[in-house]
N, C-alpha and C positions, 0 to 999 in steps of 0.2 A: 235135548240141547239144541237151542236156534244156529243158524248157519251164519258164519260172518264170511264176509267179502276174500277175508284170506283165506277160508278154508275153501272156495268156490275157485278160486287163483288157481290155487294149490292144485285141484282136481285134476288129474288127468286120465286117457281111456283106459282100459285096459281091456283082456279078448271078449269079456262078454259086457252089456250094459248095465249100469245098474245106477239107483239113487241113494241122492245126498237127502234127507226129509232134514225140514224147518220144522213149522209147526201149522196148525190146523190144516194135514193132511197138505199142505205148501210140500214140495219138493224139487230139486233140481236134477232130471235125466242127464245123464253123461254118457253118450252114445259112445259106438268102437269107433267112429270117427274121430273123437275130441266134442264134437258142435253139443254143447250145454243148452237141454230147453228147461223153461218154466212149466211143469204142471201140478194138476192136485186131482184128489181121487174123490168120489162123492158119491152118494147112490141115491136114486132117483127111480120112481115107482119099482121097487123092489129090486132095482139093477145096479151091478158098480159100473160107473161111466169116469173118464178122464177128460177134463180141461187143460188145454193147451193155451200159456198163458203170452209165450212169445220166446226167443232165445236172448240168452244173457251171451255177451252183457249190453244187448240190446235192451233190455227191458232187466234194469237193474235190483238190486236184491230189493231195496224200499220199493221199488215202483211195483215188483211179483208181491208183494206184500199188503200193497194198497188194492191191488186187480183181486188177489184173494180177501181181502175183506168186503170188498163190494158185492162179489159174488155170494159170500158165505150173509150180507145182508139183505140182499134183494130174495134170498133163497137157492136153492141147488138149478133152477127152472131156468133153462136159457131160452133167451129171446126166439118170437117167433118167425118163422119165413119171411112175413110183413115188413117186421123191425130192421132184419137184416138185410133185407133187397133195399129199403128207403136209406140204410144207412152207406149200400153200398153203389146204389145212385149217383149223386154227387160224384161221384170217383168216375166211375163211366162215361156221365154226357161232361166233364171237364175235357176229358180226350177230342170230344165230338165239335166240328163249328158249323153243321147242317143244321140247323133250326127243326126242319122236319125232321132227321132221320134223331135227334136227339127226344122229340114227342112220340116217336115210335118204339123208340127203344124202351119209353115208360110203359104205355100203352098195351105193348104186346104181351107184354109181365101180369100188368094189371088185368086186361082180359083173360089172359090165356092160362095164366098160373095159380094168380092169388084164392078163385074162388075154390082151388080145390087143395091147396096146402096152406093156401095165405096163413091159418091161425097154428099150424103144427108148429110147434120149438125145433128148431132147425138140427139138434140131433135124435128127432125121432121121424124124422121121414125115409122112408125105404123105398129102393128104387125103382120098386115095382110101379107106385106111386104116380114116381116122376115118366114111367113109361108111357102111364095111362095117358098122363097131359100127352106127349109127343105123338101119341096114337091115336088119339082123337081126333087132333090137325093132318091128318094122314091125307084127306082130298085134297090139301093146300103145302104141298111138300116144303116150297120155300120159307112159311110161314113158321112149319115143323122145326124145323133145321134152325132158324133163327130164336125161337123157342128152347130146342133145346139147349142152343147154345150158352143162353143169356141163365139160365137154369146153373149150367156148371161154373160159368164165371160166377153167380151171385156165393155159391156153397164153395169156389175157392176161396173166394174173399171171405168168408168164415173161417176157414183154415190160417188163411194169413192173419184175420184180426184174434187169434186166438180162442176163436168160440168151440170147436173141435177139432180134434186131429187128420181125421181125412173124409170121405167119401165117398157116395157111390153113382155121384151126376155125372160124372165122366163119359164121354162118349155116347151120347144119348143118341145122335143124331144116326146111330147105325141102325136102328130100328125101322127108319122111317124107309117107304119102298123108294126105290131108284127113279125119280120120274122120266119119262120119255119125252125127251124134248121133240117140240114137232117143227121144223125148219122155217124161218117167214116165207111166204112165197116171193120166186124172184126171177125172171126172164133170163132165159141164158142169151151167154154174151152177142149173136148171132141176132136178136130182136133187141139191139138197143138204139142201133138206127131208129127205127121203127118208133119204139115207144118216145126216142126225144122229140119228133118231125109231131108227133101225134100230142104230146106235150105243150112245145113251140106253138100248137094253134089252139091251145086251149084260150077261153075268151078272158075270162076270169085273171085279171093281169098279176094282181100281189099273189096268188095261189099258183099261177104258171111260172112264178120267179121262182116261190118257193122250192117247188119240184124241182126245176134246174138246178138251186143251190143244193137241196139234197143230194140227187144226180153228182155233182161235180166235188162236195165236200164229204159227202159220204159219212156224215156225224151221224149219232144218233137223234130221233125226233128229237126227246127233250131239250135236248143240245142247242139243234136249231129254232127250235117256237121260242128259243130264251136266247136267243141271238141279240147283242145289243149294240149302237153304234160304235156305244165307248171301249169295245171290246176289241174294236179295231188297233193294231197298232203298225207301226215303220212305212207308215203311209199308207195305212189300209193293204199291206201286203204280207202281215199274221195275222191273223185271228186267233186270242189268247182267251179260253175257257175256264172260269174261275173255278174252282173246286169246288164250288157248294153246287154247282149244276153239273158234276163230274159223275157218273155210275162209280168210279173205280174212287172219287172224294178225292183225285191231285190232280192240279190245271193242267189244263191238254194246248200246243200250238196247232193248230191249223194252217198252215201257207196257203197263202191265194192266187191262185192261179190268175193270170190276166182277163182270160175267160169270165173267172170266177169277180171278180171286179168290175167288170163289165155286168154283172147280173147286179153289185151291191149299189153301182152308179144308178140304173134305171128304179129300181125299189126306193134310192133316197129320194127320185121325186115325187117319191108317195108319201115315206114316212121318216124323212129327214127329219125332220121337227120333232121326232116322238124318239124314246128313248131303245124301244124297239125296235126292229129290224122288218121284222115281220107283224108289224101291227093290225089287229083286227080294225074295218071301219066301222062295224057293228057294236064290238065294247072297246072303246078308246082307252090307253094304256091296259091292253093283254094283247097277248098275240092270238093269230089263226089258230084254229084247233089241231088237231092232229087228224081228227075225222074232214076237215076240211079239205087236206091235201088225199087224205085216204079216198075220199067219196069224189073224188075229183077222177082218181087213176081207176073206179068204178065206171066212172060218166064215160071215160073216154076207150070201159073196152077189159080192163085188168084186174077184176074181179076174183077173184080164187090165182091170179096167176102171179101178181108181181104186187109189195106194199112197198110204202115209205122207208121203213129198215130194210127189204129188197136190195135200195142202194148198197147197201152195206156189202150182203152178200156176190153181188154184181162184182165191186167193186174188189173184193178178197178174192176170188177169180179170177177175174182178168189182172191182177196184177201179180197172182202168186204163179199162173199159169203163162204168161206172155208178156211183163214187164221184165227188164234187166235187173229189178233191186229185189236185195236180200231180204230174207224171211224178215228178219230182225225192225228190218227197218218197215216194211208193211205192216208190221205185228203193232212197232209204235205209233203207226198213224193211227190204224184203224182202236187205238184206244184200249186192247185187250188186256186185261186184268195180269198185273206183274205177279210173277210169286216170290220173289224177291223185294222185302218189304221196302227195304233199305235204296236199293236202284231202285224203285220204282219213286221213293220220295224226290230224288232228283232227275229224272230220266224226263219232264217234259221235254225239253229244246233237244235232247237226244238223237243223234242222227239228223239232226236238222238241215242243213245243205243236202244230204242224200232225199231227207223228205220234199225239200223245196222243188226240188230236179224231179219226185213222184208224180205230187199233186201237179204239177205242166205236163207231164208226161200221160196223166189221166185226162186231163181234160181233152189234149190234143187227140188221146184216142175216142174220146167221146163225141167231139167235133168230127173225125175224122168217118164217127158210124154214121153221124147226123147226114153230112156232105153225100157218102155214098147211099143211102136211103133218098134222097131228097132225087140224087143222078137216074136213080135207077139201078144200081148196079146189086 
């Protein structure tokens, strides 16, 4: 006897679970919770397997009706690993507004996964499988990681569109060995005199700015080589970093110290006219390289000892060990990854008069190293 809408009403738990059956192996699970799903039972090269069609009455009796016809017409054979990462695509980079990290997201799937599950039907992959893939990337741990990741999202999204009940992608990414991060190199606070005086004469005029603004803003390279006029705002006294040039993907403020204004006035009589900040005169709209400024802090001496990200570290130092401001507030300049998804979506302008009163407060001590290197002292 088929199931009608009132007798599914009707249903409620009781201590153990059991089903209500329609018909062609159609049934409705009534768990000890109450929550009613759709599935049906089916056997497939010699095994009984369950389809999970979605919970009523989200997915109402006619519509678990239509899903099990289609199924029972296309055959018992669910779609393969292929099918279901392209269908569940879309869904992912809709989230994403990086242009690049939305190509990567594909990319990484399609390199890394597809040749060695791409054609398996997504309830017969085993996780041993899915180890092999993340084990393989094992010299390139971040690559692993993101791998794995995108592995358990794609076979969630199977569970949610009803393709099967659970699996075994879960947590892949513990296989992969712990990498050891090795530190940029970076001059302790005691040689920064030194290295701005040694800077300050460098010849090379847009690459000696650069450094300075790194120096004094302490962003990351990409940050700055993507520095743009119009990104200037309140009189050129923020600097507002749009999220798609973000590592963490949310705009970052910058305050600009006087100092630091003083470096953006000299550089516009270079590259006022160009949309960059830091424009190359060798390829006109891109900026300097990154090996530009790098092979520069080579030229003048700091080879294995201090890099462009350096600043960064310099700057976490000196402000976490000899500045007045709280953790919180150094933490949000220097851009570090929120674990708080939620604050982190509003948290730019955060601290912002405390950050304004930093960034003067760093430059003044970086002037302050310059001055005393320059004395003698």
């Amino acid at each position: 006897m088929s199931l009608t809408v009132k007798a599914i009403d009707a249903a409620k738990p009781e201590v153990k679970p059991y089903k209500l059956n329609d018909a062609d192996d159609l049934y409705l699970y009534v768990a000890t919770s109450g929550s009613k799903t759709w599935r049906a039972n089916y056997r497939s090269e010699g095994k009984y397997k369950t389809v999970t069609y979605g919970r009523y009455p989200e997915i109402t009796l006619s519509e678990a009706r239509k899903l099990n016809e289609n199924r029972r017409a296309q055959g018992t054979k669910l779609p393969t690993f292929t099918k279901v990462f392209e269908d569940w695509l879309p869904t992912k980079t809709s989230e994403l507004t990086n242009a690049k990290h939305i190509k990567q997201v594909e990319e990484t799937v399609r390199k890394n996964v597809l040749p060695y599950i791409g054609n398996m039907t997504i309830d017969a992959i085993p996780r041993a499988k899915m180890i092999e893939i993340v084990k393989r990337l094992a010299d390139t741990p971040e690559t692993a990681s993101r791998v794995a990741g995108r592995i358990s999202m794609i076979f969630d999204y199977a569970v949610d569109s009803g393709l099967i009940e659970y699996h075994g992608a879960a947590d892949l990414s513990r296989v992969i060995a712990k990498a050891k991060t090795k530190p940029m190199p970076s001059i302790p606070p005691a040689e920064a005199g030194k290295l701005l005086a040694d800077i300050h004469n460098y010849e090379e005029e847009i690459t000696k700015l650069g450094l300075l603004l790194a120096a004094h803003t302490f962003v990351r390279v990409g940050e700055l080589l993507g520095m743009r006029w119009d990104e200037l705002k309140e009189k050129e006294h923020i600097w507002v970093i749009p999220q798609d040039r973000m590592k963490m993907d949310i705009p970052h403020v910058v305050p600009l110290s006087e100092s630091v204004r003083g470096i953006l006035k000299q550089l516009y009589a270079y590259t006022g006219n160009s949309a960059l900040v830091l424009e190359s005169f060798i390829k006109p709209g891109h900026p300097i390289s990154e090996n530009t400024l790098l092979f520069a802090l080579y030229r003048l001496g700091y080879r294995g000892r201090h890099t462009v990200h350096g600043f960064r570290a310099l700057a976490s130092s000196v402000l976490n060990e000899h500045s007045p401001f709280k953790e919180d507030v150094i933490e949000r300049q220097l851009a570090h990854k929120e674990k708080d998804k939620v604050r982190a979506a509003y948290n730019r302008a955060e601290f912002l008069p405390q950050r304004i009163e930093l960034m003067t407060w760093w430059s003044n001590w970086l002037n302050q190293q310059l001055k005393d290197n320059l004395a003698g002292n």
